[in-house]
C-alpha positions in Angstrom: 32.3 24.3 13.3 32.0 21.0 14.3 35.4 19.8 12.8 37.0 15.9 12.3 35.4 14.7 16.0 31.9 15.4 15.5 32.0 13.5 11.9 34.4 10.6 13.9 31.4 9.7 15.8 28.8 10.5 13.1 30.3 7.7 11.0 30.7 5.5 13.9 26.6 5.7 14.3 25.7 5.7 10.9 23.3 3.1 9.2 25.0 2.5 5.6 21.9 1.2 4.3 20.2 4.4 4.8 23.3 6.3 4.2 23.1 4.3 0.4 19.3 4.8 -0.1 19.9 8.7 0.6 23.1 8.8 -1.9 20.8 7.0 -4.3 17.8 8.9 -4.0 20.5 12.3 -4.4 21.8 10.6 -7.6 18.4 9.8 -9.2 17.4 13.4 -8.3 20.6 15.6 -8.9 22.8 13.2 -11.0 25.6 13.8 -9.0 27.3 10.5 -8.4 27.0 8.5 -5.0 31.1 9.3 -4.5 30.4 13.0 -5.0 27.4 13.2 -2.7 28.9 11.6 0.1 31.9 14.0 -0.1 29.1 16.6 0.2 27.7 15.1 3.2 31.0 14.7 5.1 31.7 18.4 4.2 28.1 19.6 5.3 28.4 17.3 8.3 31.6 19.5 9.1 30.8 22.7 8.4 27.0 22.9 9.4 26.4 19.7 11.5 23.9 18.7 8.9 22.9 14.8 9.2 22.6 12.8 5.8 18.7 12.6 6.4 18.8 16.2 5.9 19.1 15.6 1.9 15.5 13.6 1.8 13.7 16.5 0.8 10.9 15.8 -1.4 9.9 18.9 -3.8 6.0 19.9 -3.4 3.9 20.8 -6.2 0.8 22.8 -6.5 -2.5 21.0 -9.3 -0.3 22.2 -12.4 2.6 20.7 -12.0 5.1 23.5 -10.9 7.0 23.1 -8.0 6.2 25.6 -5.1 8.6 24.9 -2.5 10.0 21.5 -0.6 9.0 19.7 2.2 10.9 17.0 4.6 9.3 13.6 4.7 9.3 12.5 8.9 12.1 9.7 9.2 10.1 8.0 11.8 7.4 7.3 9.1 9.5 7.5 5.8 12.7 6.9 6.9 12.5 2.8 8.6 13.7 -0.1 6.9 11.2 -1.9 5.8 9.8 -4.9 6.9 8.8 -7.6 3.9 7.4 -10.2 6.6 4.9 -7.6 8.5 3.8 -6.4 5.1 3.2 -9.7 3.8 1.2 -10.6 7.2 -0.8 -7.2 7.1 -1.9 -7.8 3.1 -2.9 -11.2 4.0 -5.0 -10.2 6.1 -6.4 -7.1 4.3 -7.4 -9.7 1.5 -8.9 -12.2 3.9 -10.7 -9.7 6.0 -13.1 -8.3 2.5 -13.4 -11.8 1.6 -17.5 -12.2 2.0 -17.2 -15.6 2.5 -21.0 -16.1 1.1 -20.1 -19.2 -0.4 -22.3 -22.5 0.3 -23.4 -25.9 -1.9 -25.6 -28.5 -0.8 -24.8 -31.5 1.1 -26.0 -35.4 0.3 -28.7 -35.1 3.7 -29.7 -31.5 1.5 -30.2 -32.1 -1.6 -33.8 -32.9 -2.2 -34.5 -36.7 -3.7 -32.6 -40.2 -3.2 -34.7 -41.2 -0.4 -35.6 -45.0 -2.4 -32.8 -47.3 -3.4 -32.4 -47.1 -7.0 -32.2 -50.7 -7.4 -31.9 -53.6 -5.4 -28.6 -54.9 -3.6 -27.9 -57.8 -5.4 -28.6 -59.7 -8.5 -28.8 -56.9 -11.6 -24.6 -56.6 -12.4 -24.8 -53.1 -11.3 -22.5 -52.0 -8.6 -24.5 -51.5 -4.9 -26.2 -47.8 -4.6 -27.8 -46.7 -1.4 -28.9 -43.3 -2.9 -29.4 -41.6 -6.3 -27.9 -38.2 -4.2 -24.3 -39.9 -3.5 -21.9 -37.6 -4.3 -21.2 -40.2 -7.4 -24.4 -39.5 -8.9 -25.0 -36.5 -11.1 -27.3 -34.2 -9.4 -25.7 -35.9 -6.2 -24.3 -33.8 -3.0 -21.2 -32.4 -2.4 -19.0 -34.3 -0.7 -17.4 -31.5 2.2 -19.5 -28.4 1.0 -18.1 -25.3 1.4 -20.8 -23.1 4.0 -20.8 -19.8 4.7 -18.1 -18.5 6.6 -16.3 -15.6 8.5 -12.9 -15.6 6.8 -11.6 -12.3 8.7 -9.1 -12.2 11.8 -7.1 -9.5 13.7 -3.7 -8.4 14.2 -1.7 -6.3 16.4 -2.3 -2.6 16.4 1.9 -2.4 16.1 2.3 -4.9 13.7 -0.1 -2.7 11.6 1.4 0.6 12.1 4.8 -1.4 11.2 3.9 -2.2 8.0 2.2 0.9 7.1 5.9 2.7 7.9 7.7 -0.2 6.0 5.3 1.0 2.5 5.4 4.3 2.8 8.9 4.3 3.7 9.4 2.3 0.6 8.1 4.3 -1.6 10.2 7.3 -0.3 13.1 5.4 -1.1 11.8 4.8 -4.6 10.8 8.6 -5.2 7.0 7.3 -5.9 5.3 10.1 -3.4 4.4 13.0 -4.7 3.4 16.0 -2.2 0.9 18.2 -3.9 0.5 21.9 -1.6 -3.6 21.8 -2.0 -5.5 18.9 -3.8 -8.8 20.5 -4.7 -11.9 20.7 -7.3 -14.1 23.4 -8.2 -16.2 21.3 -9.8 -16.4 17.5 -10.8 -14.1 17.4 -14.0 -12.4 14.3 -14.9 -10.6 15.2 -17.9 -9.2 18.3 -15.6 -8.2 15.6 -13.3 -6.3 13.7 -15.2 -4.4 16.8 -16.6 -3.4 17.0 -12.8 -1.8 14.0 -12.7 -0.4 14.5 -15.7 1.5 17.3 -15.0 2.5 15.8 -11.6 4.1 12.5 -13.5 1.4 10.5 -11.7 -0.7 9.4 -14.6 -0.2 5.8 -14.2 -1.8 3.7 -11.5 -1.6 6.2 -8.5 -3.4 6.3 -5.1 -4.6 10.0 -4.4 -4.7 10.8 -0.5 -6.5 13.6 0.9 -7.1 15.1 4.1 -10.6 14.8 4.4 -14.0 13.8 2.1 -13.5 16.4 -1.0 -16.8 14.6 -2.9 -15.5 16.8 -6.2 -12.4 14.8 -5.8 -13.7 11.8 -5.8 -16.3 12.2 -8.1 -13.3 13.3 -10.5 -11.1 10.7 -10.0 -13.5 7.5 -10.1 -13.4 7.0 -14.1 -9.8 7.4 -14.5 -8.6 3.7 -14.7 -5.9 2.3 -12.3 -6.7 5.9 -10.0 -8.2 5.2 -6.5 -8.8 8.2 -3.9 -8.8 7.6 -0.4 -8.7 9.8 3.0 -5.8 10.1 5.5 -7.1 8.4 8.1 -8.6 5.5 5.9 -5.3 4.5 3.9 -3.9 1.2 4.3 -0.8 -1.1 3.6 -2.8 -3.1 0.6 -3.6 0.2 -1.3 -0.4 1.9 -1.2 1.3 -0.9 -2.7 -1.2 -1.4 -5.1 -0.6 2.0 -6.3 2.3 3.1 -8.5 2.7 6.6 -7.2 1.4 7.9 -3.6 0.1 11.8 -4.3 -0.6 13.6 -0.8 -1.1 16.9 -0.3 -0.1 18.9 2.4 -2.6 18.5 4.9 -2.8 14.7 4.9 0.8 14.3 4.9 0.8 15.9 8.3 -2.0 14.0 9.8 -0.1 10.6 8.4 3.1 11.9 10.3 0.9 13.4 13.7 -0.4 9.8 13.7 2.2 7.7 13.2 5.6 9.4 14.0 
């Protein structure tokens, strides 16, 4: 038994911001108040040497809705505090990088025309006019037109794994994941999908995440508005925040945690 020194030096190295997102995310789960829960940590902290991560467990489901067992979300991936400023950089970026940047308008020197002086410099009460392709004119150039352009640019390879921690970690602390054990189609069946999500509390706008291509999935999912499928190893910071609820299943939760704990 660990007894009063062991919890001395537990409280001396704890992070109360964690410490109030756990109590909260107890509370919202159990409805036990936060004082109640953290008298339960202190006492679990004594008699098993049980850290208040330990109480982050996140309940796993199977494609009806019925929970199957629970699962504990890495605190190197689920468990940071966030970072507002890296995830603002990263989704700046995501946006500018798919910009296509195909833009493009003509120029005074392009547009075809103008090449005679519309009238002559002096003497008719008209203002002077060099060309009927000024930028003045209608049918005239654009002054400063926009060209085509490569709007994309790169950042860190930690910067991006930062903010990919800060979202998911987010929406740990908001109870938005959803772990499902097996996510799998036997054939392409939307209305079956949605059922899924249904019964999962995810049929709102929700990112699915898989381990690997499941075309059935996909195929499934792709006329159910505000529902977006992706792969593992091809989510991003953009799409998770997008997305309401984050449903995982089993396998690509533990690539996501392989790769990035």
């Amino acid at each position: 038994m660990p007894g009063i020194k062991y919890i001395t030096r537990v409280l001396r190295g704890v992070r109360f911001e964690k410490l109030n997102y756990v109590m909260g995310v107890v509370k919202q789960k159990s409805g036990h108040s936060k004082a109640h829960t953290f008298c339960d940590i202190l006492w679990c902290a004594a008699r098993y040497g049980a850290g208040y991560y330990d109480y982050v467990m996140f309940g796993f489901y199977d494609m009806n809705g019925k929970q199957v067992g629970e699962v504990e979300l890495s605190e190197a991936v689920f468990g940071i505090e966030p970072n507002e400023s890296v995830v603002h950089d990263v989704v700046k970026n995501h946006l500018a990088n798919c910009r296509q940047g195909t833009q493009s308008a003509l120029t005074r020197a392009e547009v075809s025309g103008g090449g005679k002086k519309p009238w002559k410099q002096k003497g008719t009460g008209h203002a002077r006019q060099g060309s009927t392709r000024a930028p003045q004119w209608t049918h005239g150039g654009i002054v400063f037109a926009p060209k085509p352009r490569d709007y994309s640019y790169t950042l860190n390879k930690k910067v991006r794994r930062l903010a990919l921690k800060s979202v998911l970690s987010a929406k740990a602390q908001s109870v938005d994941i959803v772990v499902i054990d097996e996510i799998k189609m036997d054939e392409i069946k939307t209305k079956k999908f949605a059922g899924f999500l249904s019964a999962v509390n995810a049929d709102c706008k929700a990112l699915v995440v898989t381990a690997e291509a499941n075309e059935n999935v996909v195929l499934s999912a792709r006329n159910l508005p505000g529902v977006q499928t992706t792969f593992a190893n091809l989510v991003n910071v953009y799409d998770i925040l997008n997305a309401k609820k984050l449903v995982l299943d089993k396998a690509a939760l533990a690539k996501i945690e392989e790769v990035f704990a």
